[in-house]
N, C-alpha and C positions, 0 to 999 in steps of 0.2 A: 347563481349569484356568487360573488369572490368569496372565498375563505379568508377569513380574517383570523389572523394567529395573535394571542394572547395572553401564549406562554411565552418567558423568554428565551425559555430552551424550549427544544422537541425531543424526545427519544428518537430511537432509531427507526423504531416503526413506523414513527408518526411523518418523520420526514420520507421516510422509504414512499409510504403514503402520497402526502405531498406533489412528489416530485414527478409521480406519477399519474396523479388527477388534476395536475393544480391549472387553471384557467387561463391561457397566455394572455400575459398583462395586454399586447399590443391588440387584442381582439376584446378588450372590455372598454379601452381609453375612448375617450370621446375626441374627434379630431378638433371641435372645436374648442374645448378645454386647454387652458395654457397654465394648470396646475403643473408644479412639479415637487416631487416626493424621492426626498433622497436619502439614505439609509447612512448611516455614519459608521465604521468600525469601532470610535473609541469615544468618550464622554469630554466635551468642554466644559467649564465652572464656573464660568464668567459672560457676562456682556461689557466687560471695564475695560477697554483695550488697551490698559496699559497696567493693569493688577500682576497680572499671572502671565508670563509669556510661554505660551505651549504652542504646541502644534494647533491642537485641537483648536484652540481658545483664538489664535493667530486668523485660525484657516475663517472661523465660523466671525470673527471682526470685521474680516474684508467683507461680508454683503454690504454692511452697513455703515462703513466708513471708508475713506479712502488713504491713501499719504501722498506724500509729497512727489514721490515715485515710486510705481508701480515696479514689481518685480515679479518679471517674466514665465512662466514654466520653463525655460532653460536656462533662470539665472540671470535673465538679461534687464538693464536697466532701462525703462522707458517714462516719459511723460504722465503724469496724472494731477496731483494740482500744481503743481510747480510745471509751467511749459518749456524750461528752460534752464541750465547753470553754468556756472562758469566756478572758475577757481582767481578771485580776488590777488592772495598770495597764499603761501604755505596754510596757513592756518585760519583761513577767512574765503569762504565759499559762499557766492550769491546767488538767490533762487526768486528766477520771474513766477510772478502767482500765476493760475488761470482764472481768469475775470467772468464775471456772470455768473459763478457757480453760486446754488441755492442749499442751503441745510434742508432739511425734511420737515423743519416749521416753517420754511419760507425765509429765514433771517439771511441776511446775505452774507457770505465766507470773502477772510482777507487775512492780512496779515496779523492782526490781533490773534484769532484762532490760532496760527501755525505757532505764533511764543507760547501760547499758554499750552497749547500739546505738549509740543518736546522738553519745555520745562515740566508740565507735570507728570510724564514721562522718567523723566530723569530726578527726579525731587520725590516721588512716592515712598514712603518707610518700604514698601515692598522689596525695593532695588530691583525689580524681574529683569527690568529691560538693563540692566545696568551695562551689559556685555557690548550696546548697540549706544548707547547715552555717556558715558562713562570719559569721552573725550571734548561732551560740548561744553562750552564755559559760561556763551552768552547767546542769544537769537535778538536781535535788534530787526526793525523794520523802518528802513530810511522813507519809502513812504506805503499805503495799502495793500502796495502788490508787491511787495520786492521783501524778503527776510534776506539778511546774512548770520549764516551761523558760523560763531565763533569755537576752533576748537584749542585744547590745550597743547596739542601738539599736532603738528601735517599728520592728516588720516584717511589714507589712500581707501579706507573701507567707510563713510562719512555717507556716500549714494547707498550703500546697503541699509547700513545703518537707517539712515532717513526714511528705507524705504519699509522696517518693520515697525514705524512708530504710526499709528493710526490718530488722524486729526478729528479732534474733536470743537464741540460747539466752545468759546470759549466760556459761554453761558453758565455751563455743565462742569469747568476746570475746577470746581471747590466740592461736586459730587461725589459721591462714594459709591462702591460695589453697589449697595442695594438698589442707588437710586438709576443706574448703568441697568440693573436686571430687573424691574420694575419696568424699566421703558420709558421712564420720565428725562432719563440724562441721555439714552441711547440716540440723540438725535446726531444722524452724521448728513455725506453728501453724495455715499453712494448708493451702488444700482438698485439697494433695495431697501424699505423704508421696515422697522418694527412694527409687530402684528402681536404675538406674543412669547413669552419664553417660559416654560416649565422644568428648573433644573434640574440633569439626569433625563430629560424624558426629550423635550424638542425647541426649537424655537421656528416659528412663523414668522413668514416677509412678506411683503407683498411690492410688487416692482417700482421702480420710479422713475415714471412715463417723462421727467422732466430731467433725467442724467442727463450729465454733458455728454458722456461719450455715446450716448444711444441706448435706448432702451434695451431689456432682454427680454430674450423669448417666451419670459415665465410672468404669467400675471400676479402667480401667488406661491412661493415656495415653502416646502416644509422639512428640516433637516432632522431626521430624528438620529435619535441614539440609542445604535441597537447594539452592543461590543459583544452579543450572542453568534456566533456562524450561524448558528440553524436556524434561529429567526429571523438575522437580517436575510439570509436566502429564502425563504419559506413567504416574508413579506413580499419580495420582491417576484417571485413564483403563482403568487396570488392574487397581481396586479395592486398592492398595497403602495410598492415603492416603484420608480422607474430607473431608477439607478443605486448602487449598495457599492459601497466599498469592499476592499480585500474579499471578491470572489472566494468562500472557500473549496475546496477540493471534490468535495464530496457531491457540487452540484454543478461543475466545472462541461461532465459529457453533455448533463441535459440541456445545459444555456447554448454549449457550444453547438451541440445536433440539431438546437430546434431553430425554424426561421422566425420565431418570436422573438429569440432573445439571443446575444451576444456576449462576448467577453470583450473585455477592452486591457493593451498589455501597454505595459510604460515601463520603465528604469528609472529609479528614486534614489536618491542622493545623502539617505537615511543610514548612515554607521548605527549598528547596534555591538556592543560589546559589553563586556566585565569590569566594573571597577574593584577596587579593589583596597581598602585600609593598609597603606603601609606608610604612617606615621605615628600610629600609638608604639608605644610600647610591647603593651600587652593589648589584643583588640579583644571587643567585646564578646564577640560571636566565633572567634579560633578559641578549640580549649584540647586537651589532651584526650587519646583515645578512651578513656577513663570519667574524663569529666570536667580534670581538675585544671588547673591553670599551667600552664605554658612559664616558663622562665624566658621567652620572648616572643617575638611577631614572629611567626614561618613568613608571612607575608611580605615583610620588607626586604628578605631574600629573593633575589632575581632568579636563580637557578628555582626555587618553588615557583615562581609566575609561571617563568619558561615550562617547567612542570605538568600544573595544570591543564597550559595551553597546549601542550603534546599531549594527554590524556583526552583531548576533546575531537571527534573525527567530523567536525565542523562541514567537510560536504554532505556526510549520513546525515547531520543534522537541517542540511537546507535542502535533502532530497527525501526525505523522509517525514522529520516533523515536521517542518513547515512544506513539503508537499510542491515543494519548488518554486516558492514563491521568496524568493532570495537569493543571494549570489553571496559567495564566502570573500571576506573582504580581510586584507592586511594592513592598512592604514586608513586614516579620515577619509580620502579621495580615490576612487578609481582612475589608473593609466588612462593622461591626458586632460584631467584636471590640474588647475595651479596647485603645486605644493608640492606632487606627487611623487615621492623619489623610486629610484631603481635600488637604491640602495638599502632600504628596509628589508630585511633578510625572513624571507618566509617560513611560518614554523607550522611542520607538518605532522600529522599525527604518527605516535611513535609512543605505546602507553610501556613498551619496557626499557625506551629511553625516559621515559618520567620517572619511571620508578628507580632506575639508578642516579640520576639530576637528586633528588629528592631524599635518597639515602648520603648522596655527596653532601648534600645542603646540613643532615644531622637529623634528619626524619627517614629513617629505612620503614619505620612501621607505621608512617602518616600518621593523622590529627584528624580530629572532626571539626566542622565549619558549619555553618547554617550561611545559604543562598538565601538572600532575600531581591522579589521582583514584585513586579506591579502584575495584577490580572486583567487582562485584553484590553491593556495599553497600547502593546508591538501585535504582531502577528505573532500567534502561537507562543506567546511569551510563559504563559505556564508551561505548556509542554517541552518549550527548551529546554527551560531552568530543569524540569523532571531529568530530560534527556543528558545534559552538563551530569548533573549530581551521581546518575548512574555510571557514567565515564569516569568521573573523578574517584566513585566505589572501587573500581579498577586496581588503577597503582594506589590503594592502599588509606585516600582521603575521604571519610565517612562524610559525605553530606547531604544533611539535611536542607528542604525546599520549604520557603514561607513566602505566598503571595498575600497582598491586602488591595484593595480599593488604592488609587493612583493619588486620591484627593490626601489619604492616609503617609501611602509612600511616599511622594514626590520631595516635600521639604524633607523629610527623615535623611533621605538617599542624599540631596544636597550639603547638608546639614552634618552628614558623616557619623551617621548614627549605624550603620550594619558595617562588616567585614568586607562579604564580598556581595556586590550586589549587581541587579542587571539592568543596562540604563542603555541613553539612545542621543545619539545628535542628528535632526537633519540637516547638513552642510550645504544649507540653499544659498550659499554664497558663491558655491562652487570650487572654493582656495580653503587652504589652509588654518589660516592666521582667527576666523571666527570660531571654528569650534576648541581649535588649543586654547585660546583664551578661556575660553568658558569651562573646559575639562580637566587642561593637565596645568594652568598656569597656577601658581601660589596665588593662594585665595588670597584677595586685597581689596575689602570694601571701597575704600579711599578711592583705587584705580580703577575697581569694576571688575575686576579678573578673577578669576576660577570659583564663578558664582556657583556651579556645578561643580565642582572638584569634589567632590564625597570620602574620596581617599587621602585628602592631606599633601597628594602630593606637593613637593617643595625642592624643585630643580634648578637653579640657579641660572643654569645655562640655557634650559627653556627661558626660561623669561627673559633674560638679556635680549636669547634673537627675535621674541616677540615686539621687545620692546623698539628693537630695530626695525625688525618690517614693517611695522605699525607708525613706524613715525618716519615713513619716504614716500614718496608718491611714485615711486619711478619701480615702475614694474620690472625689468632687467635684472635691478637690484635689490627688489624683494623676494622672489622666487627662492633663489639659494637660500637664503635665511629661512624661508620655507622649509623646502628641502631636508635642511637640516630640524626642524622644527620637528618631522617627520620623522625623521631616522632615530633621532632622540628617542622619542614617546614612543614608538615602538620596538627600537629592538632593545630597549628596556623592558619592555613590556610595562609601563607603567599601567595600563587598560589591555585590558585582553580583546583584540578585534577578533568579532565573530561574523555579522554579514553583511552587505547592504541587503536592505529590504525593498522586492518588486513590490509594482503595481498592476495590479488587477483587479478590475473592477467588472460587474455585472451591470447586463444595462436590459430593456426590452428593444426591442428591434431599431424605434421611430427613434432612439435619442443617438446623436452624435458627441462625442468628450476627447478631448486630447488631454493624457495624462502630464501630470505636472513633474518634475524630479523632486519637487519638496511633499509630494502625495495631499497637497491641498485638493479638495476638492470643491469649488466653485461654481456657482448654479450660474453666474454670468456669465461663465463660459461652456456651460452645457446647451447645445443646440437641439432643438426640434425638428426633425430631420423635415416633416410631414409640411409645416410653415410653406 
């Protein structure tokens, strides 16, 4: 019979164990079963698709709702309820509905539902979505199928936008969080209808035979949340789950050797890096080797960024702790993305160049800091942060590591409550101009911008040319303000870029997945090979 594992962790043994008796999933499945069980790396919070915008929370909203346009696994814009758009003039975008589509009680969708979304979208006390809402003004519908969204200014990024705003009933638009995670509000129009949610643990779907776009392979899915390596491998080993996110290392030869089971490789679009407090004064968490307080910020000095960031041997760290499941990254975008310049100057490890950078700066004998990150939020994100604080021991910076629960961090880190801390953008727009907004722009409720900024930053010249690229439709002419957008933020170092994060996933034999670049994973695009 399957082993069912019920620790969240395993010891070494226990997996050693495992890995070595455990049942292949593809020899217990039943071929006529069109359950599917899919293993999560990191915890969502929500069923509110419009409370909390995370990855997580984003990824796990698509079974069950759809937008107005879908957005591609390579970034690309295509049709979903809207079959159609045009650009009215600068600031006035018209979007044809798809007709006939049903809610999951049956009520029929039109253009009422798509105002009350993106307005209640953009009108939540939350602001999540603000980075993506932040330029509409008005949503009018001249008649059931037709909305034009009004913005405040020409917004060449308007289809991205659109397309992480999830529509909901407009039945449901005076709803709250509980009534969204109860099931009572969660009624949407896509591929898969609610079953149940238990937060931290999983939520159930079960498919819907009556999607426009065609049903999926799965009659009944179960997405759980496992952020353990060793369990979610050890489920998935045991024929528990058919698919796990971030493959870890350790169980990489057996999926790979056996004809039960596979790996599955993608490239993800995911910058993780360092933010970093340099606009207090004095920050909270820098203090002297001693104890005591700092007569100022080491941090708002650029030779100490630069510092740091020569103190970190950042490929040891994606070949090592994370086990090569990462590529070392200098800007938001990887060569041949929008934005991407040549010009950002690459900064290489060089720990007796930090330590004189760092004596020049008026710290010969470093400071102590406290790293604050999230636990198995990223890939290996504790172990980073471990691996950072030992390199920065180095040239002479005492720091200390503090991870919490992500539900804990997340506003903290927004909110600019730690020094130096370790955060993440996935850049599923593919360009530039989305994640600077959200990270290095001057926080500005009003406008929407540097909802993420954690560090204060306050660059004047960033913002200008955001303000520019953001308000031209014309591609030619956005790019260089890009560009520059780029070179700014990093060879300032306002953020310390550290990797992009791969994708690897574990699967058993029968299942087919093409990896996404924003690392969603999606049970409507998981295929049944077997079918």
């Amino acid at each position: 019979m399957p082993i069912t594992i019920t620790r969240r962790t395993l010891n070494r043994t226990a997996l050693a164990l495992l890995l070595s008796t455990a049942i292949p999933a593809a020899a217990i499945a039943d071929d006529g079963d069109q359950k599917l069980a899919i293993g999560m790396s990191t915890t969502f919070t929500t069923l509110d698709p419009h409370e909390a915008s995370s990855a997580p929370n984003n990824a796990a909203s698509r079974h069950i709702f759809d937008s107005l346009i879908n957005r591609g696994g390579a970034a690309e814009n295509q049709p979903q309820l809207a079959t159609e758009w045009k650009v009215l003039d600068p600031t006035h975008w018209q979007f044809t509905l798809r007709e006939g589509v049903k809610f999951h009680d049956g009520t029929a969708f039109d253009a009422e539902d798509v105002i009350a979304s993106l307005l209640r979208a953009r009108d939540l006390p939350s602001q999540s979505f603000a980075s993506y809402t932040r330029n509409i003004t008005n949503v009018t519908a001249p008649d059931p199928f037709t909305v034009v969204v009004e913005t405040s200014v020409p917004d060449p990024m308007i289809l991205n936008s659109l397309s992480r705003i999830r529509i909901i009933s407009a039945d449901h638009a005076k709803d709250g969080v509980a009534e969204f995670d109860d099931g009572s509000a969660a009624v949407g129009t896509g591929p898969f209808k609610f079953v149940s949610y238990a937060p931290g643990d999983r939520l159930v779907v079960e498919r819907n035979d009556d999607y426009f776009a065609g049903a999926a392979d799965w009659s009944d899915v179960t997405l759980r949340m496992i952020p353990d390596d060793g369990a979610r491998l050890a489920a998935l080993l045991s024929g528990d789950l058919d698919l796990i996110e971030t493959l870890p290392a350790e169980g990489m030869e057996r999926v790979e050797s056996s004809k039960d089971y596979k790996a599955i490789w993608g490239q993800s679009t995911r910058l993780v890096f360092l933010g970093m407090d340099v606009s207090k004064d004095q920050s909270p968490f820098v203090k002297a080797k001693d104890g005591s307080e700092l007569d100022k910020n080491p941090l708002k000095d650029e030779r100490v960024r630069r510092a740091m960031l020569m103190a970190m041997n950042r490929p040891a760290i994606v070949d090592r702790v994370m086990q090569k499941n990462g590529t070392v990254a200098d800007q938001y975008v990887a060569e041949g993305y929008f934005g991407h310049s040549d010009d950002v100057k690459r900064v290489d490890y060089d720990p007796e160049g930090a330590k004189a950078l760092l004596a020049e700066a008026g710290y010969p004998d470093g400071f102590k800091l406290t790293l604050h990150g999230p636990a198995g939020r990223y890939v290996k994100d504790s172990e980073v942060l471990q691996a950072i604080g030992q390199m920065l021991a180095r040239i002479g910076i005492d720091a200390s590591v503090e991870v919490m629960p992500w539900s804990m961090y997340s506003d903290a880190y927004s909110e600019g409550q730690f020094s130096v801390f370790f955060a993440s953008w996935g850049v599923n727009t593919g360009e530039v101009s989305n994640p600077a907004i959200a990270t290095v722009a001057t926080r500005n409720d009003e406008k929407g911008t540097g909802r993420y900024n954690g560090g204060g930053i306050n660059d004047t010249e960033i913002d200008a040319l955001l303000d520019q690229a953001t308000s031209t439709l014309e591609e030619a002419e956005r790019e260089p303000l890009l560009k520059q957008v780029s070179d700014l933020t990093f060879n300032k170092l306002w953020i310390l870029p550290l990797h992009y994060e791969n994708v690897v996933l574990g699967a058993r034999a029968g299942i087919d997945y093409t990896p996404r670049g924003d690392k969603y994973t999606l049970a409507y695009d998981v295929k049944n090979a077997a079918k």
